[in-house]
N, C-alpha and C positions, 0 to 999 in steps of 0.2 A: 504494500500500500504506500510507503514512502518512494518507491521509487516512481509512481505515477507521481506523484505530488508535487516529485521536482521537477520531470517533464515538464509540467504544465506549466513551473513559476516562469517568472519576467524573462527575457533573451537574457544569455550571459553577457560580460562586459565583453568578450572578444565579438561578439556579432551587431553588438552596438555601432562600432565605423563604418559596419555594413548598409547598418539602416540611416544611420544617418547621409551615406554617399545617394543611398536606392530615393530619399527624398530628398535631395538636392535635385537629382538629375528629374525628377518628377517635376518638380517644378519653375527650372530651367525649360524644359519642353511646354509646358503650358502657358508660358510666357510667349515662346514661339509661336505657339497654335493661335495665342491669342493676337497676337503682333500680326500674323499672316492672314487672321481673319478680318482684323480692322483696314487692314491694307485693300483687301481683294474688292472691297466696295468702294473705293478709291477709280476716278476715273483718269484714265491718261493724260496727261497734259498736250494740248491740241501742239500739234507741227507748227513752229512759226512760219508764216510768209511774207513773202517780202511784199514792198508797198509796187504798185504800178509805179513804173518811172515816168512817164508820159506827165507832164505838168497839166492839168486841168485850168479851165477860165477863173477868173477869179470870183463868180459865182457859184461855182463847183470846186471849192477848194476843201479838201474834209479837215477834219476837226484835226488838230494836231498830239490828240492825247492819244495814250495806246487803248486800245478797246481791253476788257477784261477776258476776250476772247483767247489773247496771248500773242496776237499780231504784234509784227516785230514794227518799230519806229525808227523811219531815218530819220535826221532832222533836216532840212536844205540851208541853214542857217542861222546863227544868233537870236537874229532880230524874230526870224518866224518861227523859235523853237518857243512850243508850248509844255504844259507840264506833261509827266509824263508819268500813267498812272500804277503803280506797281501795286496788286495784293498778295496778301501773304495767310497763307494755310498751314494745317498739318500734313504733310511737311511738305511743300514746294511755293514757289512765285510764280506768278503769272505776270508780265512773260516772265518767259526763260532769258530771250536774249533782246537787247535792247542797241540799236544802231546809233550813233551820232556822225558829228561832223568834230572835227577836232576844230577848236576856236571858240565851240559853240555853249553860251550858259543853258547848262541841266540843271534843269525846274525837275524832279520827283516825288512824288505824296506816296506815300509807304503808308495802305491803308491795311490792316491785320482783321481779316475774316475771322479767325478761328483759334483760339488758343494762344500763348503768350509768344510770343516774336521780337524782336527788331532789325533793323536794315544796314547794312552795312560794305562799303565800297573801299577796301584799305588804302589801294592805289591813289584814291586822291581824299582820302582823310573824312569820311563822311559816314557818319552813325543816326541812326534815329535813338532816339529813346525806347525801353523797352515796353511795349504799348500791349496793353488788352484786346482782346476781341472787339470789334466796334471803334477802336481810336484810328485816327490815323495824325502822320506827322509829316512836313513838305521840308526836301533838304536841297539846296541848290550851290551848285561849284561850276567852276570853267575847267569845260573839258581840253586844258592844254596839254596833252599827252596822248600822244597815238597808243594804241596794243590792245589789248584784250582784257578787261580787269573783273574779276570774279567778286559780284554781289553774295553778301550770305545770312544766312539769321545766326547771331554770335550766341544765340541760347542754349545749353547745355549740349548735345550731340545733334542740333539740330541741321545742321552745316555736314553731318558724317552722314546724314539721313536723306540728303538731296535736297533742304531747302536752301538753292544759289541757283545763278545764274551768271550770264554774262553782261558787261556792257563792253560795245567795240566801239574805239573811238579813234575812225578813219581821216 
């Protein structure tokens, strides 16, 4: 009878590392499942394209902001560069990739759809604040530097997650 009794008691201390590795790795995975689940309802972020080159009459001139569609924005100029609207989600930008003219003053409003964010452009010195769902913030610099310079949200892993993008300033 004692020998059933001890069967039954608590694991011994040698199969304790066991259990505790068997729920780690338990719940490492349902981290995943759940990461991959919130992800898959996620829709792609549209292909940018580029603007028609053709100069329209100047009663058909469009708006100079980027649509939230993700259309990429050239600018033709200083004087006609408008703002240029960036939102920000879990986890990417809209757009992705943003054109200029090198010369040209960039007007941006970093407005934050969803979750905590801010905007950030290192190459020429330009942060928003870190903003709530619902805020947005306008940061403007002259784009005197040609290259390619990688926009990001500086919030925890959120920049390893894919929320950046680019701006190219031709």
């Amino acid at each position: 009878m004692d020998e059933q009794q001890t069967s039954t008691s608590a694991p011994s201390k040698s199969s304790l590392p066991m259990i505790i590795i068997i729920i780690v790795i338990l719940v490492v995975a349902g981290g995943g499942i759940a990461f991959a689940v919130m992800n898959a309802n996620k829709q792609p972020a549209p292909t940018p394209t580029p603007m028609v080159q053709q100069m329209p009459s100047a009663t058909e001139m469009p708006s100079p902001t980027v649509a939230s569609t993700g259309a990429m924005m050239e600018a033709t100029g200083s004087s006609k560069m408008g703002t240029i609207q960036v939102e920000g989600q879990n986890f990417s930008f809209t757009p992705k990739e943003i054109k200029v003219k090198k010369g040209d003053t960039v007007k941006i409003t970093f407005t934050n759809k969803q979750g905590t964010h801010n905007f950030i452009i290192d190459g020429y010195n330009v942060q928003t604040k870190t903003l709530s769902a619902g805020q947005s913030e306008t940061v403007s610099f002259v784009a005197n530097k040609a290259g390619t310079f990688e926009y990001y949200c500086g919030i925890g892993n959120h920049r390893a997650m894919g929320m950046k993008g680019n701006l190219i300033v031709q």
